[in-house]
N, C-alpha and C positions, 0 to 999 in steps of 0.2 A: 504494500500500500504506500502509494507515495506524498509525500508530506509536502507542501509549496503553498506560499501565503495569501490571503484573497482578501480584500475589502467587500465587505458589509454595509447594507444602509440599515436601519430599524428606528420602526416608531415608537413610542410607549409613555403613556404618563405615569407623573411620577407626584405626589407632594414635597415640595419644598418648603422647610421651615425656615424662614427669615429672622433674624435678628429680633426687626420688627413687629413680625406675627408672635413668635415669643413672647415679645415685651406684653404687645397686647393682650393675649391670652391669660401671660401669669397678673396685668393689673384685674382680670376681668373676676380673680376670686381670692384676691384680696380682701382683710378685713380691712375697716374706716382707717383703724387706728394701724395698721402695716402700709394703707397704702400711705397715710402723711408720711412716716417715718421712708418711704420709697422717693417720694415726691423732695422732700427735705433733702435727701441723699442728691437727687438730682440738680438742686439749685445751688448746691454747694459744689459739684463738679461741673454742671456747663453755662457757661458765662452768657449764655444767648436765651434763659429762663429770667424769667425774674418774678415775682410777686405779686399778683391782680390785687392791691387795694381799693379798688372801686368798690360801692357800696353794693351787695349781691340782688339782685330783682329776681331771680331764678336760677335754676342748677344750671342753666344756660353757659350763666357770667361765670361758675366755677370753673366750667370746662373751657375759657376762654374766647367766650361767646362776644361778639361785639368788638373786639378789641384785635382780633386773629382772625382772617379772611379765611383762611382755613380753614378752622371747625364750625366759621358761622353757616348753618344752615337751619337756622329757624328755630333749634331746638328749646323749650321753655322751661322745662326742669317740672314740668306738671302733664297729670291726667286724667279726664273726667270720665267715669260710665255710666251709662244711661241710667234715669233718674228710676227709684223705684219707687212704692206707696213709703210718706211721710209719716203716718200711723204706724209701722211695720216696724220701724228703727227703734233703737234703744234710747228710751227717756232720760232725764237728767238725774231720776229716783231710779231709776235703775242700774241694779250690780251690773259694774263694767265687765266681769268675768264670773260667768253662771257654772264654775268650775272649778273644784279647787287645785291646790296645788299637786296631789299625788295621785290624780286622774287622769293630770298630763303628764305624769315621768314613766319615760320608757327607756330601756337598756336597748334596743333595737334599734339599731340606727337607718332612715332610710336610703334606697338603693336606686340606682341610677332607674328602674323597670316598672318597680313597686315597692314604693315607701310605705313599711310598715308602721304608721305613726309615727313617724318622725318627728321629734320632739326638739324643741331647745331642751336643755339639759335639764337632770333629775329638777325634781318641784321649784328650786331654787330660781331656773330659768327666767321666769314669769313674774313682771312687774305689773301689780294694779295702777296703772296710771289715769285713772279718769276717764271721762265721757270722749274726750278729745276732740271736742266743738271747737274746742278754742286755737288750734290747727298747731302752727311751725310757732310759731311768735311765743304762745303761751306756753308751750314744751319748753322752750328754752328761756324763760323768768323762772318756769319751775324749777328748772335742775341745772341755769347757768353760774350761782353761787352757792351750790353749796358747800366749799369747802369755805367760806366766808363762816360758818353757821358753828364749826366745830371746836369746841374751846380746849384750851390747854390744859388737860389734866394730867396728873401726874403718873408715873410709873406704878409698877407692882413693885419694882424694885425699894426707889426712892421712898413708899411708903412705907416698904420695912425695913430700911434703913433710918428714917425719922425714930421709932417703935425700939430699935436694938439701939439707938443711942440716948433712951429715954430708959429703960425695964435695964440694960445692963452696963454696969461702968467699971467693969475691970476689962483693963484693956488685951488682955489673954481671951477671955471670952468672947468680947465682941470680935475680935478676931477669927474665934471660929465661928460665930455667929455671920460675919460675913461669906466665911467661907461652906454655911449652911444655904444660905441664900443662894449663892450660887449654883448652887446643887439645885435646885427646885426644876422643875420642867414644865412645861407649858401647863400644864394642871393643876402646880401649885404641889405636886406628889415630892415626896424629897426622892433623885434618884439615886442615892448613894447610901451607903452605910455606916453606919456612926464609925464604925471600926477604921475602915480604907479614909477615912475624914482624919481620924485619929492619927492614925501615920503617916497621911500626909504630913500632919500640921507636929507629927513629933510631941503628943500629949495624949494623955489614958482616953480610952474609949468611954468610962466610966464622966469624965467632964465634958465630954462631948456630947452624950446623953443628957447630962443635968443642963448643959445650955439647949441642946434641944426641946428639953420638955418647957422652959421659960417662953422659948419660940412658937410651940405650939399654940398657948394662948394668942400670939398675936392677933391682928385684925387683917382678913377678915377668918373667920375660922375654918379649922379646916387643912389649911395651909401645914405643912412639913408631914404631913401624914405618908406614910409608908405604906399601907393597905386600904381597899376602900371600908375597909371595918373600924380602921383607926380614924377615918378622914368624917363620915357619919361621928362617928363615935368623940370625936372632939368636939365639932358642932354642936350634938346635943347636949354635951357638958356646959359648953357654954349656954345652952338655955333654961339647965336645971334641969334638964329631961332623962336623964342618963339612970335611969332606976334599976333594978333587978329584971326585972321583966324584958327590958328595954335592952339590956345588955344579952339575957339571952334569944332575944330577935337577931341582935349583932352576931353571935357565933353562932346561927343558921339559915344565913342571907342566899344557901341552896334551896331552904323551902321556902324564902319568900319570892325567891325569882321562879320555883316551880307552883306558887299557889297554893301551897298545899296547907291549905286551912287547918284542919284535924290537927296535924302535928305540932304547929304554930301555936294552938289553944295549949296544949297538952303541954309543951317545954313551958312556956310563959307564964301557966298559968294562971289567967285572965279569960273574961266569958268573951264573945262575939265583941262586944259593944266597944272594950275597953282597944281587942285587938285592933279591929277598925280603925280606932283612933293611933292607935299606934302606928298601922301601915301609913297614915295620911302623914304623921308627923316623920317619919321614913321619906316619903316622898316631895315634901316640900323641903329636902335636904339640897344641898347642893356638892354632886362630887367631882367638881372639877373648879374649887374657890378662885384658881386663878383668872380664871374666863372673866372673873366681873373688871379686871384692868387693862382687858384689850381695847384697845380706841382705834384701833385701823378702819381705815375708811374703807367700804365697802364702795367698791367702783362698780357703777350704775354702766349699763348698756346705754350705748346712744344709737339709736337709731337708724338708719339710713332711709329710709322711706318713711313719709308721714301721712297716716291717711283718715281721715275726716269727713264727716258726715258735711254734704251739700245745702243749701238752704231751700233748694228747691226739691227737693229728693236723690237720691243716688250717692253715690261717694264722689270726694275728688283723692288722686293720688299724687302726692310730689315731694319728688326730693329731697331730703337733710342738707340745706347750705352747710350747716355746721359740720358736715363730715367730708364735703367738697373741697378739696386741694384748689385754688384757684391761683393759676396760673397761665402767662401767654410769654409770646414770642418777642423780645427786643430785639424794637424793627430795623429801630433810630443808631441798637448800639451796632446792629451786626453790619449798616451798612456802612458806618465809621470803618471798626475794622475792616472788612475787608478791602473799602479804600485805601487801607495805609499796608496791606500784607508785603511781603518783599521778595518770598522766593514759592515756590511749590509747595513745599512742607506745611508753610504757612497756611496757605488758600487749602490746602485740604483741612487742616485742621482745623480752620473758621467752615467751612464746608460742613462738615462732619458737624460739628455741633449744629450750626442752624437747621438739620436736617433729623438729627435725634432731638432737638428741642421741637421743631413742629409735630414731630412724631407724636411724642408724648403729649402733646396739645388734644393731637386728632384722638389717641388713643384714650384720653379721660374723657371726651366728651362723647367716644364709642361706648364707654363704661357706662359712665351714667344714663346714656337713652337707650341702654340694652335691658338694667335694671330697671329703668320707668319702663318697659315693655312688660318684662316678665310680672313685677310685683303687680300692674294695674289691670292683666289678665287674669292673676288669683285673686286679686280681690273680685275682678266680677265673675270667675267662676264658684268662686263659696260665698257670693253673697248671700245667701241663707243661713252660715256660719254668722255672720257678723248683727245681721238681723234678728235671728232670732235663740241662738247658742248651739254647743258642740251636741245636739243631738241631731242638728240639721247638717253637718259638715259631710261636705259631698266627696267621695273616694276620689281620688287623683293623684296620678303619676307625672313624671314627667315629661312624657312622649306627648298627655295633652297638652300641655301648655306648649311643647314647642310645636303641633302642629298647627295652634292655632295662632302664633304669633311669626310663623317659618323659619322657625332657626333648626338647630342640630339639638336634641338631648344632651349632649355632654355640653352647650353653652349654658343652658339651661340649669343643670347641675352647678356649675361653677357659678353662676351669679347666686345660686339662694347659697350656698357655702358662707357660712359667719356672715348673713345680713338679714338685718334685723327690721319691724316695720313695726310701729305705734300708730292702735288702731283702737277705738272708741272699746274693743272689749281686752285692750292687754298689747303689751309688747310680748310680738313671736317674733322668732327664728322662721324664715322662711321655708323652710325645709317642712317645718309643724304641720303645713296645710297641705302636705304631699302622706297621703293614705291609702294602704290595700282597701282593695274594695271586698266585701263579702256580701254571698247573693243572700236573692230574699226568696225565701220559698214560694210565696204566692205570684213568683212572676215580678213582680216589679221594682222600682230603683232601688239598685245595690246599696248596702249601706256603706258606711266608711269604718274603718276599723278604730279610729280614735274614738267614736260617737259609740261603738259598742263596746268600749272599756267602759266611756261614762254610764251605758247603761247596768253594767257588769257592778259597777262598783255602787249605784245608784240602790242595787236589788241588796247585794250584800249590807250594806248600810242600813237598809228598811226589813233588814229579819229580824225576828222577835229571839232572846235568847231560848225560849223552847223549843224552835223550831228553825233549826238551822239549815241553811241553805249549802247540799254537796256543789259540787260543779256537774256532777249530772242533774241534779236539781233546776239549775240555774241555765243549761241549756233548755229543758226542758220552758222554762221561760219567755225565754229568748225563741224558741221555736214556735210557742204561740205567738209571739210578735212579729211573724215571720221573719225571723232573722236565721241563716241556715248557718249555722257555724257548728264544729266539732268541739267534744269535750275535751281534749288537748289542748283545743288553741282556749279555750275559758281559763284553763289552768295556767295557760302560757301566759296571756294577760293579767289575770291575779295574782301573779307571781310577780310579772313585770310592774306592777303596781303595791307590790310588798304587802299583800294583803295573808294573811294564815289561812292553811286550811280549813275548813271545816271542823274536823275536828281539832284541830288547836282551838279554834276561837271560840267550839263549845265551850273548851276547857279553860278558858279565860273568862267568857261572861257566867258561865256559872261557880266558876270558883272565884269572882272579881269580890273583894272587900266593899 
């Protein structure tokens, strides 16, 4: 066979990734707070960016609307859907969220195909923030100061060091007193032992204990405790409650975490009435004293999408200026420089910039009227979610929504990724309104599987304790409601909502003090 070389022509497409398609793609699922710290990044490396302080009239102006020939193409940073019945919306006396918080937390996160309940995060996710009539303006007087609000208190430390140089004045002590303190752990638990304290500091373990036990009393109580039987057990001292009885509840805190009444009466005892009183004064204990000196400020979600009840009926949806990067292109600097460039090297690199600085012009202002696309089709596809609560919330993935705005699924995906929308019934994660659907027996519209947690956990809530509800119970249920769902997935959801089984929760409301 003989070997001799030939040219070929051939066709074939291919995807190419660009620099720029990159860029765009990775701003487009960015959170608020990664894309400023992106954007910040940019205007400290290319000299052909600079800062939109003009006053903002819409998400337009963030993306350098008006100012950048560019990316102006009309866009307004808002969007309206058609108006529905004005009766139908949520009142100003009405719970902004008909839901609580451990109805929406799920361990399931949704999927590119079929978002099982996808949630913002365990119950925590979810802020009550009002009717939200009062639209962008009023969101942000409510939550623009307030780290203004938060006053200067003092340490856990500092308060037990005030305490150790008031109760102990030899300065041996205080010395290990200090080095008690340090020991403490986020609980307020001492995590060390008098002993290893002792050699450290080269003094008997026996002194070390007697300033221990001085420390115990400090404020608030509770504090240097080594076990939660001593951390209880100090506390009640301090209230004069530490009796016999009371001490033996302490050395069998196995039967009080199993319920187990009978034996509780019988070590203690004490009739019903007295132990009652006991369990109560148990439980308004606190086992973790140090928690009351945390002041970290809990950082609030802001929003990207804000959406507001219309005056005429319907929603309007638009944009978060405040999480808008707003910047454009200097027109005035780049044509300075490159007026004055001197050799090739130059002119490419004035080049290069003016041309990743329009980029990223074009590419925020892609962002943002990709996100008013996506977010203003879910709101008007679960507007029965917003009107009337999560037992109306209609199944959807997201193939719908991008067939009905024409994008790709995977764009789709990336914009609800960490963005977030404030909505007359609660700030959600965009993901939350993305649900498996489950059919309905009698033929008609699927339900959504978050709307059948609430009702899962609705049924659970309203049993009587003589008559508890299994999970085959509970389909049964549900099955007369036409709702077709399997006893696995009941279990799967009660689970994912941390609720006990059946028979635990017998065994808690009827063995409950």
């Amino acid at each position: 066979m003989a070997i001799f070389p030939r040219l070929d022509l051939r066709q074939s497409q291919s995807l190419v990734m660009t620099p720029q398609l990159q860029q765009a793609i990775k701003l487009l699922q960015l959170s608020n707070i990664e894309l400023s710290a992106f954007v910040e990044d940019e205007l400290l490396r290319n000299p052909m960016l600079e800062r939109d302080e003009m006053p903002a009239d819409g998400a337009g102006d963030a993306a350098g609307e008006g100012r950048d020939e560019a990316a102006d193409d009309g866009f307004a940073g808002r969007a309206a859907i058609e108006p529905t019945a004005t009766e139908t919306m949520p009142s100003e006396r009405e719970s902004p969220l008909d839901l609580d918080h451990e109805a929406m937390g799920s361990e399931d996160g949704p999927s590119d195909t079929a978002r099982d309940a996808g949630g913002a995060h365990d119950g925590s996710s979810f802020e009550r923030m009002g009717n939200g009539a009062g639209g962008r303006t009023d969101f942000v007087e409510r939550t623009g100061d307030l780290e203004a609000t938060i006053s200067d208190e003092p340490s856990l430390r500092d308060h037990l060091i005030e305490q150790l140089v008031v109760d102990i004045s030899d300065p041996i002590d205080r010395m290990i007193g200090m080095q008690l303190i340090e020991s403490l752990d986020d609980a307020g638990w001492l995590s060390e032992d008098a002993q290893l304290i002792g050699e450290r500091l080269n003094c008997p373990a026996e002194r070390v204990e007697r300033v221990l036990g001085v420390m115990q009393r400090f404020d608030p109580p509770g504090l240097f405790a080594r076990s939660l039987k001593e951390c209880l057990a100090l506390q009640l001292r301090d209230r004069d409650r530490l009796d016999p009885a009371m001490q033996a509840m302490l050395d069998h805190l196995d039967l009080l975490a199993r319920h187990d009444k009978p034996a509780l009466l019988r070590i203690c005892g004490v009739d019903e009435e007295d132990l009652a009183d006991m369990v109560a004064e148990i439980r308004s204990l606190n086992p973790k004293p140090a928690l009351a000196f945390e002041h970290e400020i809990a950082l609030t979600v802001t929003p990207d999408i804000i959406m507001r009840a219309h005056p005429d009926g319907g929603w309007t949806v638009e944009l978060n200026p405040e999480t808008l990067p707003r910047v454009l292109v200097n027109m005035d600097y780049f044509a300075r420089v490159r007026a004055g460039v001197r050799d090739k090297k130059e002119r490419e690199y004035v080049n290069d910039c003016f041309q990743s600085a329009n980029w990223l012009v074009k590419s925020l202002h892609q962002r943002a009227t990709t996100i008013l696309k996506v977010s203003t089709e879910i709101a008007r596809q679960q507007d029965a979610f917003f009107r009337k609560g999560i037992e109306h919330m209609k199944p959807l993935v997201l193939r719908d929504i991008a067939e009905a705005i024409e994008m790709h699924e995977s764009t789709v995906s990336r914009v609800t990724t960490n963005k977030f929308i404030h909505t007359p019934r609660g700030l959600f994660e965009l993901k939350y309104f993305f649900s498996a659907s489950i059919g309905d027996l009698g033929g008609g519209a699927a339900h959504s599987a978050e709307s059948v947690r609430f009702r899962i956990k609705a049924l659970i809530d309203d049993e009587s304790p003589k008559k508890i509800l299994s999970d085959d119970r509970i389909v049964e249920n549900l099955n007369e409601e036409g709702i077709d769902i399997a006893r696995r997935t009941v279990a799967k959801y009660r689970e994912a909502m941390k609720i006990p089984s059946s028979v635990q929760r017998r065994r808690l409301k009827n063995l409950s003090f």
